[in-house]
N, C-alpha and C positions, 0 to 999 in steps of 0.2 A: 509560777506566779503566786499561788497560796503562800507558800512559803516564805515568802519578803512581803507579805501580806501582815501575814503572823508576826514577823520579825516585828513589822512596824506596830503590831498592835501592843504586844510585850512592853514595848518601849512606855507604854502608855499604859500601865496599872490603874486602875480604880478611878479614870477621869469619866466625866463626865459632858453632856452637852457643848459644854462652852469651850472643849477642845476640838472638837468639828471640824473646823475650816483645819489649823495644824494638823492632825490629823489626814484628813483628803488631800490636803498639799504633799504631804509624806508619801504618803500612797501613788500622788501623781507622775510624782519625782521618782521614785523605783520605777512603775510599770509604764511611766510614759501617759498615763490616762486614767479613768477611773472606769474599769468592768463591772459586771453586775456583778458579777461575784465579791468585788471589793467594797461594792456599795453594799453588798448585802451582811460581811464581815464586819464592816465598822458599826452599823447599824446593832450587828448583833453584839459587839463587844460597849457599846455603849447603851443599851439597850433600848432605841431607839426605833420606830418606824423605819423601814427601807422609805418608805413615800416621806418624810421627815429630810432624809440624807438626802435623796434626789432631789427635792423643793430646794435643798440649802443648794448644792451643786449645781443646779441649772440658773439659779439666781446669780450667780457670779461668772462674768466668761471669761476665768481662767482656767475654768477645770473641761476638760474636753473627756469625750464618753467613747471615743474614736481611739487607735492609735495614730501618731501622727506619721504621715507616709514618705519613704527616704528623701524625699526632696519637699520642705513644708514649704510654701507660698505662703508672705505675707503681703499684703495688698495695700497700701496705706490709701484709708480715706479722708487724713486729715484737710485742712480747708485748702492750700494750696494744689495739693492731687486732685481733689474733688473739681477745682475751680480749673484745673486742666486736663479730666478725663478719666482719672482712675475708677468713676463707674462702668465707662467702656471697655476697660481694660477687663473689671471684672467679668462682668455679661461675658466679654468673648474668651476668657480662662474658663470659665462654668462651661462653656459650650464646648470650647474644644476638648477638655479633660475628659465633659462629660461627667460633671460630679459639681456640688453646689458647696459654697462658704461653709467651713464650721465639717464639711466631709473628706476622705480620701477615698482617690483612685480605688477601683475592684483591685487591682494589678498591685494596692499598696505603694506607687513611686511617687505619687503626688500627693500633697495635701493641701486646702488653701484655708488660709486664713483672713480677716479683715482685722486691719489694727486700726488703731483711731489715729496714728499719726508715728511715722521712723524716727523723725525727725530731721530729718534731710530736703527739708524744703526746697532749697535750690536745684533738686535734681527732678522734681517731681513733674508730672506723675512715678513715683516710683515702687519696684517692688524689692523684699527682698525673700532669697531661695537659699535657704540654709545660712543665714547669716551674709552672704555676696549681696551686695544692691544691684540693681540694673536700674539705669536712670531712663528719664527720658521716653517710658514706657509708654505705648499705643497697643489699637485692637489687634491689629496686627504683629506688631512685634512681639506681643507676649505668646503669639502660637509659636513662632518660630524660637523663644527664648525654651519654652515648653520642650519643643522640638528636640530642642540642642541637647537638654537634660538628658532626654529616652535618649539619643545617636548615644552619650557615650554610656550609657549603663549601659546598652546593649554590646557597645564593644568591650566592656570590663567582663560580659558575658560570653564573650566569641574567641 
């Protein structure tokens, strides 16, 4: 991880401030997320606060502090999901997972996400699980969609 840290710092001689956001998006993009340890490298090679880089990074929710887990959940809350249930659906992924928006799974296989809209109104409420949609989503249905993910990891496992 340091390493492609580095790399990407390199790329970046003598910038300052106002490369920040490029910068954490580079860093995103390699490691998948932003560590402390990368929050703390940029910080230093730009010679800024750690509390500085974190204030910019939590201000924008693109940058996640998490890795994201083999299977990301995105949730769409735009108005058509909303107006047919996709906060049930959330509530009952947080529960069953066992893990809240914006976190993954202990286990690492889940992550969920909230998006503000897929764009697939017609099918909504919907989610999507590594890029697949599942339409049509309920509180129910999303445990067993849940379900179905763990059955085959576990048999890619056995």
């Amino acid at each position: 991880m340091k390493k492609g840290i580095e790399t990407i710092l390199e790329k970046h001689p003598n910038e300052n401030r106002d490369s920040l956001i490029p910068i954490l998006q580079e860093v995103q993009e390699e490691l998948g997320f932003l560590s402390e340890e990368s929050i703390v490298a940029v910080g230093r090679h730009l010679k800024l606060p750690t509390s500085k880089i974190y204030g910019v990074a939590t201000f924008y929710n693109q940058f996640r502090f998490q890795p994201l887990g083999k299977y990301h959940i995105q949730v769409c809350r735009g108005t058509a999901c909303h107006v047919l249930g996709s906060a049930t659906v959330m509530e009952e992924l947080e529960k069953h997972l066992k893990t809240k928006a914006g976190q993954t799974t202990k286990d690492g296989l889940f992550s969920i996400e909230v998006v503000a809209c897929i764009g697939a109104c017609g099918l909504a409420p919907v989610i999507s699980v590594n890029g697949e949609f599942h339409a049509k989503v309920t509180g129910e249905s999303i445990k067993q969609i849940a379900d179905n993910y763990r059955k085959d990891e576990e048999a890619k496992n056995n």
